[in-house]
C-alpha positions in Angstrom: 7.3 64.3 14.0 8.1 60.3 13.8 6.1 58.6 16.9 6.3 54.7 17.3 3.1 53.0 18.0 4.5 49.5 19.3 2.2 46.2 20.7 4.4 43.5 21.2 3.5 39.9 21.6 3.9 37.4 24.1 6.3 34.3 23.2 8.0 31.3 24.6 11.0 32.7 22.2 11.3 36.8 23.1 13.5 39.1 21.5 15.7 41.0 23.9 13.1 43.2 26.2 15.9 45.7 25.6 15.3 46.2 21.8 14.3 49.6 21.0 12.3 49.3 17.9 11.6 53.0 17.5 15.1 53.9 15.8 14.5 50.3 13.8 10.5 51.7 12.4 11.9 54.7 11.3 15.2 53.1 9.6 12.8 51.5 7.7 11.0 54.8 7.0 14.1 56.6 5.8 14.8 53.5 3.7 11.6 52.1 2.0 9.9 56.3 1.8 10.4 58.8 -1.0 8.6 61.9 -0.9 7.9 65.3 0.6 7.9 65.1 4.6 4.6 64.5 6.6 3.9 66.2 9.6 2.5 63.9 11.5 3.2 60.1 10.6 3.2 57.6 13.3 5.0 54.3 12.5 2.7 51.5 13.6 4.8 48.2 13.9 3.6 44.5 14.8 6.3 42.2 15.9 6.2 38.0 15.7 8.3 36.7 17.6 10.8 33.4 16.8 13.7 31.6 17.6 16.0 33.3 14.8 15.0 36.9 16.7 12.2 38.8 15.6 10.2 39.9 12.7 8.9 43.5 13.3 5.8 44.9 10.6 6.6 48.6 10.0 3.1 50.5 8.8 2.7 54.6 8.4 -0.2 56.0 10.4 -1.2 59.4 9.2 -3.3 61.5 10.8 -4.7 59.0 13.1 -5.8 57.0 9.3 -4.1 53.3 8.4 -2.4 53.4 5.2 -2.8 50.5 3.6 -0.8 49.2 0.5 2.5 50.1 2.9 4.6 48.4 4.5 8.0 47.1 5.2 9.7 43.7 7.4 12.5 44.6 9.4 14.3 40.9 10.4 16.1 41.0 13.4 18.2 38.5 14.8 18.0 37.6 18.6 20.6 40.7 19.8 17.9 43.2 17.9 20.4 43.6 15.1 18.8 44.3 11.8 19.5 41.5 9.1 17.2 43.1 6.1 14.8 45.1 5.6 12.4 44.2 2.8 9.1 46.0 1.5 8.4 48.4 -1.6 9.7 52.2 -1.9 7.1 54.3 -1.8 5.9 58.3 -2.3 3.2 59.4 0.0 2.3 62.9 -0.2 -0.7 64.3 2.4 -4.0 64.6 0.5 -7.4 65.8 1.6 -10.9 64.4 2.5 -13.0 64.2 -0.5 -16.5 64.8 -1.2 -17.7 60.9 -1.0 -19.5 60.0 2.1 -18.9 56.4 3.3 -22.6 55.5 2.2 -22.3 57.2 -1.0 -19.1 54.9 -1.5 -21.2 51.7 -1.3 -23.4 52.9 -3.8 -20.4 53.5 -6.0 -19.4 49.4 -5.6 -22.8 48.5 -6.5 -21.9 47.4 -10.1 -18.5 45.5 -8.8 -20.8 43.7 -6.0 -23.1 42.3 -8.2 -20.3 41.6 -10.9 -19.1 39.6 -8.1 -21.9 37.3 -6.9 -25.6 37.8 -5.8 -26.7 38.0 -1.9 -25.5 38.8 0.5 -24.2 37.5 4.2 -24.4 40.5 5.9 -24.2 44.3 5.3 -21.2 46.1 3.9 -19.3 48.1 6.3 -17.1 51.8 6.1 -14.3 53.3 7.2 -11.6 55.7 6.4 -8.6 55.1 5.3 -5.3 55.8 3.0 -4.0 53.2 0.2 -1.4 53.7 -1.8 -1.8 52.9 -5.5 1.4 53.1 -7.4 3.3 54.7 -5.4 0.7 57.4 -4.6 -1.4 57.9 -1.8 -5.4 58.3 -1.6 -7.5 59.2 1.1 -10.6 56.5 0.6 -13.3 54.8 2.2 -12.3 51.4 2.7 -16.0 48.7 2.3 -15.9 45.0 3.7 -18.7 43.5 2.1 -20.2 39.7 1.5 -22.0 38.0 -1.4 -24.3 35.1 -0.8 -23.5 33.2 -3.9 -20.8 32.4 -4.0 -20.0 32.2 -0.6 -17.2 34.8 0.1 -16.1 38.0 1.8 -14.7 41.2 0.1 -13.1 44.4 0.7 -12.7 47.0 -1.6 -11.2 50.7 -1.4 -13.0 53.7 -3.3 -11.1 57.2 -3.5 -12.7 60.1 -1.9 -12.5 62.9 -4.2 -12.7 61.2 -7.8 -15.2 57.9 -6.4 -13.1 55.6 -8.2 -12.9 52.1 -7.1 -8.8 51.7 -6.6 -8.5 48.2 -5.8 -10.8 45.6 -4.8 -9.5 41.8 -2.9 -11.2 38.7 -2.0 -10.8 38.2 1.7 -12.0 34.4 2.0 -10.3 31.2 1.0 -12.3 28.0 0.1 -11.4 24.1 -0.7 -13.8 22.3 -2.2 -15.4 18.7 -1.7 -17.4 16.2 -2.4 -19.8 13.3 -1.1 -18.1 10.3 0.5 -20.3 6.6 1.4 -18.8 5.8 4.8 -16.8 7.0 8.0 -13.6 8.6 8.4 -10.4 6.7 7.9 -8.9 6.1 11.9 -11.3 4.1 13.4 -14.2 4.7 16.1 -14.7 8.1 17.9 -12.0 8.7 20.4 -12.8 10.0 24.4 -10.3 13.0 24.7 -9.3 15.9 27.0 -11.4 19.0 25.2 -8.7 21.3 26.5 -9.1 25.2 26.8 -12.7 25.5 27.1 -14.0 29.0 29.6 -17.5 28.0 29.8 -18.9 24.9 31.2 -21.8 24.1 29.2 -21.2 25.2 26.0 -18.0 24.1 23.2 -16.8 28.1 23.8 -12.5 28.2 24.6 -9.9 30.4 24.9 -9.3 29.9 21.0 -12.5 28.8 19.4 -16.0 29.7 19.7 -18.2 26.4 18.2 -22.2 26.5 16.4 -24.0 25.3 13.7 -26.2 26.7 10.7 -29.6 27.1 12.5 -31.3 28.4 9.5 -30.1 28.9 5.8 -31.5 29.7 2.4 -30.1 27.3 -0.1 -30.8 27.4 -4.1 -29.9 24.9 -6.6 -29.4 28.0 -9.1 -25.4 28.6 -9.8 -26.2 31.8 -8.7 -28.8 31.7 -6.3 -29.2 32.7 -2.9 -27.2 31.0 -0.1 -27.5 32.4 3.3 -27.0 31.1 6.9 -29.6 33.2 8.7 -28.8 32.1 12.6 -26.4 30.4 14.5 -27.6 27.7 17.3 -25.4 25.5 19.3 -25.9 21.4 18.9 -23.2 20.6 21.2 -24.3 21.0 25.3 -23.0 19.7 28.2 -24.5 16.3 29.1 -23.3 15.1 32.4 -19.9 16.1 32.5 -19.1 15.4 29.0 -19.3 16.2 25.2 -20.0 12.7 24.1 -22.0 12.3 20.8 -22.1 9.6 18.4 -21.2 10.8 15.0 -24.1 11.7 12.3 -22.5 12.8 8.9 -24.7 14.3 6.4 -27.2 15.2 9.1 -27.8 19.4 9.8 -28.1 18.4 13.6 -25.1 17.0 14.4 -23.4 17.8 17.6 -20.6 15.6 16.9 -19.5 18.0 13.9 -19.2 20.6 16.4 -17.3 19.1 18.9 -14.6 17.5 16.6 -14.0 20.7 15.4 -13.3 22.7 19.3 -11.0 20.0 19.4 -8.7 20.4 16.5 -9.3 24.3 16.3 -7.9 24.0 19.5 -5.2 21.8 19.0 -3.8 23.9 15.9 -4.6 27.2 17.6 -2.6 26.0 20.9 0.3 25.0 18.8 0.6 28.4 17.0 -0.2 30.6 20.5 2.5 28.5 22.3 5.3 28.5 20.0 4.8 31.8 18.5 2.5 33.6 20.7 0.4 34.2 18.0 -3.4 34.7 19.2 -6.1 35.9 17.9 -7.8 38.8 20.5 -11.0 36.9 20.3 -11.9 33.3 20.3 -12.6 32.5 16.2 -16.0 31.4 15.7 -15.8 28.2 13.9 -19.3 27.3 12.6 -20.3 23.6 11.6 -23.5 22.1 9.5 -23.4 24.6 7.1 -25.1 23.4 4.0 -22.2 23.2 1.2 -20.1 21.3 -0.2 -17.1 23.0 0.7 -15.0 24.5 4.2 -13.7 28.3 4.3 -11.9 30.8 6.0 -13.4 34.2 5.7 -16.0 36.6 7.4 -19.4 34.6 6.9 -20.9 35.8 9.9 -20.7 39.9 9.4 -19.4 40.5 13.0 -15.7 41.8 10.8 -13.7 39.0 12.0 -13.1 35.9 10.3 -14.3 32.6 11.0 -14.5 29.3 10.0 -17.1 27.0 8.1 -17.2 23.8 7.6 -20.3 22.0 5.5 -21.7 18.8 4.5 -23.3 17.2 2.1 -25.9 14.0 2.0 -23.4 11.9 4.0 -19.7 13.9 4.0 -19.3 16.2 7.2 -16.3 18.4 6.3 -15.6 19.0 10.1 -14.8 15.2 10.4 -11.6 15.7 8.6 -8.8 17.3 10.6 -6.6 17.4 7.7 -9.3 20.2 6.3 -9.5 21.8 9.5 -6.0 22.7 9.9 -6.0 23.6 6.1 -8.5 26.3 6.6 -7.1 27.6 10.1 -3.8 28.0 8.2 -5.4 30.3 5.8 -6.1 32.1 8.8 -2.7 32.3 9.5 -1.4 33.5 6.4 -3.9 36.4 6.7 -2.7 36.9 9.6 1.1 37.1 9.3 1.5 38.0 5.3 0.1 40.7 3.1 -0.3 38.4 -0.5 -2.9 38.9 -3.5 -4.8 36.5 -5.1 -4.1 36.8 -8.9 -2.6 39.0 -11.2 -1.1 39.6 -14.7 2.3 40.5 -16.2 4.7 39.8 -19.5 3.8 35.9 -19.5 -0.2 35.7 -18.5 -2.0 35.1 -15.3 0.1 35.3 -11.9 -1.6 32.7 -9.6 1.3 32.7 -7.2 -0.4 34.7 -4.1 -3.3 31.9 -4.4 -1.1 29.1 -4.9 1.1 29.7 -2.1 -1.8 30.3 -0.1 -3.6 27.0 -0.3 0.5 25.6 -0.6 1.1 27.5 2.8 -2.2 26.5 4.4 -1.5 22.7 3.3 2.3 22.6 5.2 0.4 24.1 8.2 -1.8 20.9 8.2 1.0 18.7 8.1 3.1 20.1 10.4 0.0 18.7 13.1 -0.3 15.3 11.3 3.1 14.8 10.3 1.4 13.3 7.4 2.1 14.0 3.3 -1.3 12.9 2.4 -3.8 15.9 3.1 -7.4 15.3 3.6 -8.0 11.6 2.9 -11.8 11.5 4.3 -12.9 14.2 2.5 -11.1 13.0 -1.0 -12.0 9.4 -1.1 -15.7 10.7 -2.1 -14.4 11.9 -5.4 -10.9 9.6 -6.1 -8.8 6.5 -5.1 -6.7 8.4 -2.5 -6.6 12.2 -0.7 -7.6 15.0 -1.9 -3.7 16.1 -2.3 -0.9 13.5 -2.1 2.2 15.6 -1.2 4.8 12.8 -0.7 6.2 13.1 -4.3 8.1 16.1 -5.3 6.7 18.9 -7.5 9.1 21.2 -9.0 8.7 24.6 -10.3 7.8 25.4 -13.1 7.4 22.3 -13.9 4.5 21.9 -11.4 2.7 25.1 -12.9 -0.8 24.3 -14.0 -2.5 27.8 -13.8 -4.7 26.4 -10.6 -4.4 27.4 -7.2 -4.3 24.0 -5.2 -2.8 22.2 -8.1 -0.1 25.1 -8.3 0.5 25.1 -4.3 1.3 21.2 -4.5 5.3 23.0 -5.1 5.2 24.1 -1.8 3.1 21.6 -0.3 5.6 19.0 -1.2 8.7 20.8 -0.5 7.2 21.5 3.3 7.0 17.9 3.4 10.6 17.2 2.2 11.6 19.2 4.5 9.5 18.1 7.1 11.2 14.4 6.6 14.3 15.5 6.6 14.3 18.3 9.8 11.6 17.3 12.0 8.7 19.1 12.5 9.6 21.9 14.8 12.8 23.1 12.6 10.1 23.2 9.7 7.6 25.1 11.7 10.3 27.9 12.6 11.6 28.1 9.1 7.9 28.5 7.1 6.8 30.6 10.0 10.1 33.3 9.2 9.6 32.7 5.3 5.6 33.4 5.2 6.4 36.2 7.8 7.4 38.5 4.9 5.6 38.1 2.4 4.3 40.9 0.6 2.4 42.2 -2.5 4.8 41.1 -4.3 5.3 38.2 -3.6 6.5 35.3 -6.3 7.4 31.8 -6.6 11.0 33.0 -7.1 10.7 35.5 -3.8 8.9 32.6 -1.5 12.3 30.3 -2.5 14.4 33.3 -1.8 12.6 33.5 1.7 13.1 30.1 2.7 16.9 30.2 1.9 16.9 34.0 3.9 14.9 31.7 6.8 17.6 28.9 6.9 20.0 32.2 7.0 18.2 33.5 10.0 18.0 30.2 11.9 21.3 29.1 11.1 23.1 32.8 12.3 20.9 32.5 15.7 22.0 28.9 16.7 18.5 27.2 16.3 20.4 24.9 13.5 23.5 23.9 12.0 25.3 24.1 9.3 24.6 20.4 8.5 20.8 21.3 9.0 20.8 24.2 6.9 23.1 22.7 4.0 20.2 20.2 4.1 17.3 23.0 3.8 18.9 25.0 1.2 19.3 21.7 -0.9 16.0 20.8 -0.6 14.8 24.3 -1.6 17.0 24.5 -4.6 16.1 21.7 -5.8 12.2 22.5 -5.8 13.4 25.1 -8.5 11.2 28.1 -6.6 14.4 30.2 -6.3 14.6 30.6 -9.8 11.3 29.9 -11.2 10.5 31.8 -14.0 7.5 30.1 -15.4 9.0 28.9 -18.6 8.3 25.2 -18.8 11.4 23.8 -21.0 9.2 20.3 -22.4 10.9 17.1 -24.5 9.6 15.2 -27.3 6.3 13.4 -26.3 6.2 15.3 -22.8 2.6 15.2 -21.7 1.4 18.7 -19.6 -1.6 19.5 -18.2 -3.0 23.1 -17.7 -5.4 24.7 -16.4 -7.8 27.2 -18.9 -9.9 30.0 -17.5 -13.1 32.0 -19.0 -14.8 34.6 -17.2 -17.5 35.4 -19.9 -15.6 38.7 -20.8 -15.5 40.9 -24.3 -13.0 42.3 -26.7 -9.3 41.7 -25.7 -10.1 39.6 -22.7 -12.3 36.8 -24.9 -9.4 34.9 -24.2 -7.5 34.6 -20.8 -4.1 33.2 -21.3 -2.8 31.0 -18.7 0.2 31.5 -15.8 2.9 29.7 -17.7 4.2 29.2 -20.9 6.1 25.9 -22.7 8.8 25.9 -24.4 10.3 23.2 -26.7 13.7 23.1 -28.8 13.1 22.0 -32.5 16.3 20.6 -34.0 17.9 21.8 -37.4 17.1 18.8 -39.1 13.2 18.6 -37.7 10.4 19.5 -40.3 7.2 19.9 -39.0 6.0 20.2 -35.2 3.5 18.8 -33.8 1.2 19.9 -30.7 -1.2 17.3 -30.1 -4.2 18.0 -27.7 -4.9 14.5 -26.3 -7.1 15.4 -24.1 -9.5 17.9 -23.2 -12.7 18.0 -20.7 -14.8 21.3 -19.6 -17.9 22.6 -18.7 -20.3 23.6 -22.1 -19.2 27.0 -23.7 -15.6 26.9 -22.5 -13.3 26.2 -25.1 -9.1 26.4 -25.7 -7.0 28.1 -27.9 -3.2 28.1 -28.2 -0.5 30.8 -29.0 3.1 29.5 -30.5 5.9 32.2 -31.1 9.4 31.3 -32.0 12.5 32.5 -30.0 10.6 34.3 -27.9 7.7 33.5 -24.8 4.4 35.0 -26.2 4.0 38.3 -25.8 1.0 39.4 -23.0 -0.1 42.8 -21.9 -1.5 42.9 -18.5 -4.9 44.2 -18.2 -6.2 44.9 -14.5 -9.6 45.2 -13.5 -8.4 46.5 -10.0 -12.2 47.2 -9.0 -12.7 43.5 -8.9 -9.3 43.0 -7.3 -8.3 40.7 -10.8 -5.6 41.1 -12.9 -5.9 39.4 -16.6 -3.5 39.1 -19.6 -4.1 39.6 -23.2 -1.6 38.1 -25.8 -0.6 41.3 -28.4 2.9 39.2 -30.0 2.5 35.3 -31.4 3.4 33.9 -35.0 0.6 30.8 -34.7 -3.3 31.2 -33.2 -5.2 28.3 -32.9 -8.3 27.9 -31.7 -10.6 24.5 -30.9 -12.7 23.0 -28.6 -11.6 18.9 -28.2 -8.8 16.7 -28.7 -6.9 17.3 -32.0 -3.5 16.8 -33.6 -1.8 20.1 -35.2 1.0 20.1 -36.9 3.0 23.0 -38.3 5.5 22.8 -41.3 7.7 24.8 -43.9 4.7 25.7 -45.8 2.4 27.4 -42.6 2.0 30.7 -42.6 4.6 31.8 -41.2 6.8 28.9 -41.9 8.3 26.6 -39.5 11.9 27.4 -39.2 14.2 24.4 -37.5 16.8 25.2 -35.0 15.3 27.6 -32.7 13.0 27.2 -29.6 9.1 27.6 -29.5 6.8 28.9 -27.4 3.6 27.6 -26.5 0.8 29.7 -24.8 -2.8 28.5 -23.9 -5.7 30.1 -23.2 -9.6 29.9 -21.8 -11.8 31.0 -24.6 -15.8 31.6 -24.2 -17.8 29.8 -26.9 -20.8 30.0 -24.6 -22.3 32.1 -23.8 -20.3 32.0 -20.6 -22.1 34.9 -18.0 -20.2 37.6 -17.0 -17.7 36.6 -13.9 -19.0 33.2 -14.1 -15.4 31.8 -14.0 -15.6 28.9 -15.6 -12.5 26.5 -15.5 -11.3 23.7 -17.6 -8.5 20.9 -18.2 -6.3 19.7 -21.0 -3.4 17.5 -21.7 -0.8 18.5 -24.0 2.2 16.4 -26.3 4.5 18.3 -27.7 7.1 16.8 -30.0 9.2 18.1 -33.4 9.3 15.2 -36.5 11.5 14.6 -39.2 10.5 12.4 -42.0 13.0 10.4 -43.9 10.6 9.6 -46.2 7.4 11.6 -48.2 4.9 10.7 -45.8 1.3 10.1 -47.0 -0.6 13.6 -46.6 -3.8 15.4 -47.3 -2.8 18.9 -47.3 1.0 20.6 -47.3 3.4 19.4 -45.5 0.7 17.8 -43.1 0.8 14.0 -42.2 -2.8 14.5 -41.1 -6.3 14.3 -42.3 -7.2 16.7 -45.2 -10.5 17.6 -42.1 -7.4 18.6 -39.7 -5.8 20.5 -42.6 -8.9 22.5 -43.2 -9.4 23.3 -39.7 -5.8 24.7 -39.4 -6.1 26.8 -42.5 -9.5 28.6 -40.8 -7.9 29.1 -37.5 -4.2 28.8 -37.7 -3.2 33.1 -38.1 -0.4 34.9 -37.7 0.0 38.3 -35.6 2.5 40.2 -34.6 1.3 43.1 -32.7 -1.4 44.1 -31.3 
């Protein structure tokens, strides 16, 4: 028995009221489900609303249970006619309650809590539901929990029967900061309209709910405790008005909490009344917290997230709307996509969920501000200039640096591109339909494909024209995500900067490859090749090492550790291992082991390696600068060790670490 399960939202754009999006749910069903039947599945759908029709959320409900790892996107245009339907196949086959109680379950994820961080913000929380791993379905208990240090929420999702942790994701974004001598950048405080608020006395609205940190535990410790123990209002009343003079850096400062009602409300208002996208409750928004840093995730244990914003000896975070509509539009994402953080596959780390995350959350911002440079306040403690400068372009893969902000600049940049060039409400529609569908599987190739299938949408329902969408499509191709494959094709004396990771892991995953791979072409008459490291800069016990393999991308296996919710890669297929720790020229000739052999294309590969001790899951992170470049010598040039126009010190430290391998 098929039963449809359907809460529409309000919009200033509607859908026909005639659609019938029962016969749509279960198209999708038919479609996207392989399997025996199931007696009794009821096809939950969520629809958002825009002006190129309608995208409608299809989810299986079995048994009166969520599944959750399920779900397809039906597109509609605005006559309810199906454009696509997008989402994975799937097998689900009924299974029963197992033996695990929901308390029992938390005790299982004891081991991937701690693994995770120490403290906690509030106590984990139970219920049942199914998850489909793999095609297969499990009945689990599914456990929100918190850790202290670092700050950040969790959920994880532990079969039943066998107690195994199946899959475990972070459910809290952060962007990071630092201390900045003065006031923000526009000039003295403002009087304006505080719009939206249902209470007289207190900053409390239909879309955000303001406080401050009362109380907190903080540790200088890496890992030590960090708590907020109570919330207390700063902000009251005061004859009529909010007024406040600002006081950054100070825990009691009222005028934190009122600048952030006011943007919190500005961004939710824009959202609400061109998409009717609302949250049921007003989000609590919580300023003075005592961090460096502003987040989106569930700090205060009530299962709903919020928002945070800190400060630091004289930075307040909630000063900077640029960083508030950052975070809210991480709040978004969660709210309209279904995307992981990281994963693995064939060519190393997949940060593509994260990066079009923060990318995502950074062309929300500007679409208030209208402004390509995104959090100036809040950067200028740290640099000459915002934290991210989006007005350049960023192409993929050439913008791939194995980092999730650094990564999301792609995006970031092409939303403002086409921002420029489209106006901000044309943008708005066509990121809203693109994020929309974003699934599980999402990559930088499928968020291209989606903002080409957006233009599509728009263009088919009259919002734009053809000249309009010629110029979207354009600007999309030529940001490469359509077809980014994370190959970065380098020329002579290219300089490239990556990203290197170490988690403090064992065996196979002492190193952690990165997200992309180089490539270079060595000519038929070129005799050596040379990889210089120019420059490298990390935190003590994290060190580099680099894989080369000719004619092919280095081989990597993924290994997930789905308990944490991570996905690695381990390298198992390279002709050239090197490992160091600084800046250093190597250079590779006929007479390496295996030789250099001219005319073909090379593959370069690096990795995070723990010299430490690094502690286990302290993610450590660290920089360097690559040139890549093959030589020919006309002449015998002056050398110290075969074939090697070095020092006989550089020599020797390639014969100890430079190794061949070609399997694992």
């Amino acid at each position: 028995m098929l039963a449809l399960l359907l809460t529409p939202l309000a919009s200033a754009n509607p859908a026909p009221s005639t659609t019938d999006f029962g016969p749509l749910a279960e198209t999708a069903w038919r479609l996207r489900y392989r399997g025996r039947a199931v007696d009794e599945v009821s096809l939950g759908t969520e629809v958002f609303r825009w002006p190129a029709g309608a995208r409608v959320r299809v989810s299986p409900v079995i048994e009166g249970l969520g599944v959750d790892g399920a779900s397809w996107v039906v597109a509609l245009n605005p006559r309810g006619v199906v454009r696509r339907i997008s989402g994975p196949q799937i097998e689900l086959e009924p299974v029963p309650v197992g033996p695990i109680s929901a308390e029992a379950a938390v005790d299982v994820l004891a081991p991937v809590r701690s693994g995770l961080g120490e403290g906690e913000l509030w106590a984990p929380r139970s219920d049942a539901r199914y998850r489909v791993v793999d095609g297969q379905l499990h009945h689990t208990w599914r456990v929100r929990f918190s850790t202290a240090s670092p700050p950040a929420t969790w959920v994880s999702w532990v079969d039943s029967t066998t107690a195994e942790v199946l899959f475990t994701d972070r459910t809290s974004h952060a962007v990071g900061g630092s201390v900045y001598e003065g006031t923000p950048f526009d000039g003295d405080p403002q009087t304006v309209e505080l719009a939206y608020l249902t209470r007289t006395a207190t900053l409390t609205g239909t879309y955000s709910d303001v406080f401050s940190c009362g109380e907190w535990e903080i540790s200088d410790q890496l890992f030590g405790e960090n708590h907020c123990d109570s919330l207390i209002r700063r902000a009251w009343q005061v004859e009529g008005d909010f007024v406040y003079a600002p006081h950054p850096g100070q825990p009691d400062d009222p005028f934190a909490e009122v600048n952030l009602y006011h943007h919190v409300s500005e961004v939710s208002a824009f959202f609400d009344e061109r998409y009717g996208l609302r949250a049921p409750d007003p989000i609590t928004t919580i300023a003075n917290f005592p961090m460096a840093n502003a987040f989106f995730g569930d700090f205060d244990g009530d299962g709903v997230g919020d928002l945070s914003f800190g400060f630091t000896d004289e930075v307040q975070f909630a000063y900077d709307a640029d960083v508030v509509y950052h975070e809210f539009g991480h709040s978004i994402v969660a709210r309209i996509a279904n995307i992981p953080s990281l994963g693995a596959d064939g060519l190393g780390l997949v940060w593509a969920g994260g990066g079009l995350n923060e990318g995502a959350a950074d062309v929300f911002s500007m679409l208030l501000t209208v402004d390509p440079d995104v959090g100036e306040y809040a950067g200028s403690a740290f640099r000459d200039g915002p934290i991210r400068a989006l007005a350049d372009d960023r192409t993929c893969p050439e913008g791939l640096a194995g980092q999730v902000h650094r990564d999301g600049e792609m995006l970031g940049s092409l939303g403002w591109n086409i921002i420029d060039a489209v106006g901000r409400d044309i943008a708005a529609d066509l990121f809203f339909g693109a994020i929309s569908t974003w699934g599980p599987d999402i990559s930088w190739k499928l968020a291209g494909r989606s903002l080409l299938d957006s233009a599509d949408d728009l263009e088919a329902a009259g919002q734009i024209d053809g000249e309009i969408a010629a110029t979207i499509r354009g600007l999309v191709e030529a940001s490469g995500l359509p077809g980014c494959e994370r190959i970065i094709e380098v020329s002579p004396d290219q300089s490239v900067d990556a990203f290197v990771l170490s988690a403090g892991l064992e065996g196979e995953l002492y190193r952690i490859p990165g997200g992309a791979q180089l490539a270079i072409e060595v000519p038929p008459d070129a005799d050596r090749l040379i990889v210089d490291v120019t420059e490298f800069s990390a935190p003590e016990g994290l060190a580099w090492s680099i894989y080369i393999r000719r004619d092919e991308p280095v081989l990597m296996v993924p290994t997930e550790l789905a308990a944490f919710g991570l996905g690695f890669a381990t390298a198992v297929e390279w002709d050239w291992l090197v490992d160091g720790d600084e800046p250093v020229r190597l250079a590779f000739d006929g007479t390496s082991d295996p030789p250099l052999v001219p005319g073909g294309t090379y593959y370069v590969a690096v990795a995070g390696r723990d010299a430490g001790p690094i502690e286990l899951f302290e993610f450590t992170q660290g920089r360097m600068t690559l040139d890549l470049a093959p030589f020919t010598y006309a002449e015998p040039a002056r050398s110290c060790g075969p074939g090697l126009p070095e020092s006989g010190a550089l020599w020797g430290f390639l014969e100890r670490f430079a190794r061949r391998r070609r399997s694992r």
